[in-house]
N, C-alpha and C positions, 0 to 999 in steps of 0.2 A: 504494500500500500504506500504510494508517494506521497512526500509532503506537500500541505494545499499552500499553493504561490497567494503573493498579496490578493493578485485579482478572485481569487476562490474565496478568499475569508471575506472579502469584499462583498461579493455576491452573496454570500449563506448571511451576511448580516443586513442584506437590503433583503429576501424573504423574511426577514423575520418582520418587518415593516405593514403595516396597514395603511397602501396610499391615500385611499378614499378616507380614511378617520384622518390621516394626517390633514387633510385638505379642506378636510369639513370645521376641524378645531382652528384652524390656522383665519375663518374668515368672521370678519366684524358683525356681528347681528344683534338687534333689535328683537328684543322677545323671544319667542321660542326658539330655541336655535335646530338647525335640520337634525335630520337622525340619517335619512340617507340622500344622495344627490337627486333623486324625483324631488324632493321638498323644498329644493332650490324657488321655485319658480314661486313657490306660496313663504319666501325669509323676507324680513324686511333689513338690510343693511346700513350698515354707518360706519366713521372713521372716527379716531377719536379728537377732540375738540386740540387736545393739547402738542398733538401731531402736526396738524395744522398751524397753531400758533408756533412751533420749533420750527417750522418751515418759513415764515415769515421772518420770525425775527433772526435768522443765520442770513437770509438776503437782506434785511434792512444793515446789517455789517458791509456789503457793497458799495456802502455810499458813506463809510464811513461813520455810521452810531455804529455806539458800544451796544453789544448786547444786552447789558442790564439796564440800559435806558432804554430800549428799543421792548422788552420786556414789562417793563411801568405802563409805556405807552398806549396798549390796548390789550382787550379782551375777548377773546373767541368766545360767544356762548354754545353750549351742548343744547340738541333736541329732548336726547334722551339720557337716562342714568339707568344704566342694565344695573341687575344684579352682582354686578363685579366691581361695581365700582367706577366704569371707564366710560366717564362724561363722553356723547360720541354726536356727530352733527351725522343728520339722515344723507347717505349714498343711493340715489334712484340711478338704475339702468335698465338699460332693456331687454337686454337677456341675462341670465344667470351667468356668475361667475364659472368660467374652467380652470379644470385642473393643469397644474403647469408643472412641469418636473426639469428642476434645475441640477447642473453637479457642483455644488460649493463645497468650502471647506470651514470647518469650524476655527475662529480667530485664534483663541488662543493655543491648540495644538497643531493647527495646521494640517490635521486627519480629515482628507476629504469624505465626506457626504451626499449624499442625495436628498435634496431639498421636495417639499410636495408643497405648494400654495395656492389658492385662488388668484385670479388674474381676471380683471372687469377689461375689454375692451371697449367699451363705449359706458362713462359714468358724468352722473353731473351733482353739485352739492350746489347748496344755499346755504350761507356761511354769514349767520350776524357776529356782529362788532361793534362793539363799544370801546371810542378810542379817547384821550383827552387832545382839546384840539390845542391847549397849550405847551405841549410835548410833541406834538407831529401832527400836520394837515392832511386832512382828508386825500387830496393828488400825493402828497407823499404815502401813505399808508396803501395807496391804491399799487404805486408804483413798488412798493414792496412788496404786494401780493404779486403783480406780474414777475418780476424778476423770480421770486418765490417758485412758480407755476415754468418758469422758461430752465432755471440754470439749479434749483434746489430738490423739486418734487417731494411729493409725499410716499410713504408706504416702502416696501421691501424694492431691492434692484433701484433705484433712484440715483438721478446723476450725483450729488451731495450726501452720500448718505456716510456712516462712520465706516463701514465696511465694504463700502460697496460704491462704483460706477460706471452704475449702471441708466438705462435710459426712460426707464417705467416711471410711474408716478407722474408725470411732466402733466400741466394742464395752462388752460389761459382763463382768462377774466374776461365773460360774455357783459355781463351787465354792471352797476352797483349804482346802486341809492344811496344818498343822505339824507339824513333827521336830523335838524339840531333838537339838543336838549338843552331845558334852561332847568336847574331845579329849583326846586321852590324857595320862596326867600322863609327866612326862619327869623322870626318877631317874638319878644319877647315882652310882656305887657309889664310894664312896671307899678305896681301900687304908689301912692304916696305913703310918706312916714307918718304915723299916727305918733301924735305929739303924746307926751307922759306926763300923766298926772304927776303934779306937784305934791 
C-alpha cells in the first residue's frame, strides 16, 4: 500500500466537506434562514450595516480624512436585527444566490483550501445615512460612497479587502436623496424666585 501524496490527503479532506451547508451558512439572511437551496427563492437577504460603513470610510482615506474622523462623520442604519446580533440593510435580487467554489488559502498557515460561498450576480440595497453636515457634506459623503463602490467593494473576493484582490463586491451609486434635519430646540422654563419670608 503506497503513501497518499499531498494531493490524496487533499482530496479525502475536501469529501469530508458538505458544499451545499457550506454555502447555505456562508449567506446573509433575514429570518428564516434556508435549510436546502429550493428555499432560496422564498430567503429574504441583507448585508451587514457595519460592512458597508468599513467600506466607506477606508475610501473617505483617499482624499485624505483620517479614518477616525471619517468614522464620527456618519451612520449607516440597519433594516433589520436577526437573531445574531448582525444589524444588516435589506439585499433585493432577482435570482437566488449561487454556489461559487473558490481555491484559497487560509492566512495565517498558508494551507490551501476550498472555499464554498454564495455569489448574487445582479443585487441592489437602499442604504440610509445619517451624516453631521459639520464634519463632511453631503457631495463629499456621496463621493465617498462612489469611490467606496469603484476601488473598495463590499463582501468576500473584493478589490480592498485584508486578504484578498479581488474584483466582487464593486457596485455604483444609482440615486441618493437629502433631508435636512433640524432638531428641536430645547427651552427650558425658568420660574421666578419666591422671595422668603422674613
Amino acid at each position: 500500500k503506497g503513501e497518499l501524496t499531498n494531493f490524496d490527503k487533499y482530496q479525502k479532506k475536501l469529501e469530508k466537506k458538505d458544499p451545499e451547508q457550506i454555502f447555505l451558512n456562508s449567506l446573509h439572511v433575514v429570518g428564516k434562514a434556508p435549510q436546502t437551496v429550493k428555499d432560496l427563492k422564498h430567503t429574504r437577504y441583507g448585508f451587514p450595516a457595519c460592512g458597508i460603513k468599513a467600506a466607506v470610510v477606508r475610501a473617505a482615506t483617499t482624499s485624505d480624512e483620517k479614518m477616525v474622523d471619517a468614522r464620527m462623520a456618519f451612520h449607516v442604519y440597519a433594516d433589520f436585527i436577526p437573531d445574531d446580533d448582525s444589524d444588516q440593510v435589506e439585499l433585493f435580487t432577482p435570482n437566488p444566490p449561487r454556489l461559487r467554489r473558490d481555491i484559497g488559502r487560509i492566512p495565517k498557515t498558508g494551507t490551501v483550501n476550498t472555499l464554498y460561498r454564495g455569489e448574487f450576480l445582479e443585487w441592489t440595497m437602499k442604504v440610509r445615512v445619517r451624516y453631521l453636515s459639520n464634519l463632511v457634506s453631503c457631495q463629499q459623503l456621496l463621493a465617498w460612497f462612489e469611490t467606496a463602490g469603484l476601488v473598495v467593494g463590499i463582501g468576500e473576493w473584493r478589490p480592498c479587502g485584508k486578504n484578498s484582490t479581488g474584483s466582487h463586491g464593486c457596485f455604483v451609486v444609482k440615486s441618493a436623496v437629502a433631508h435636512e434635519y433640524t432638531a428641536p430646540a430645547i427651552t427650558q422654563k425658568v420660574e421666578p424666585a419666591k422671595a422668603e419670608k422674613p
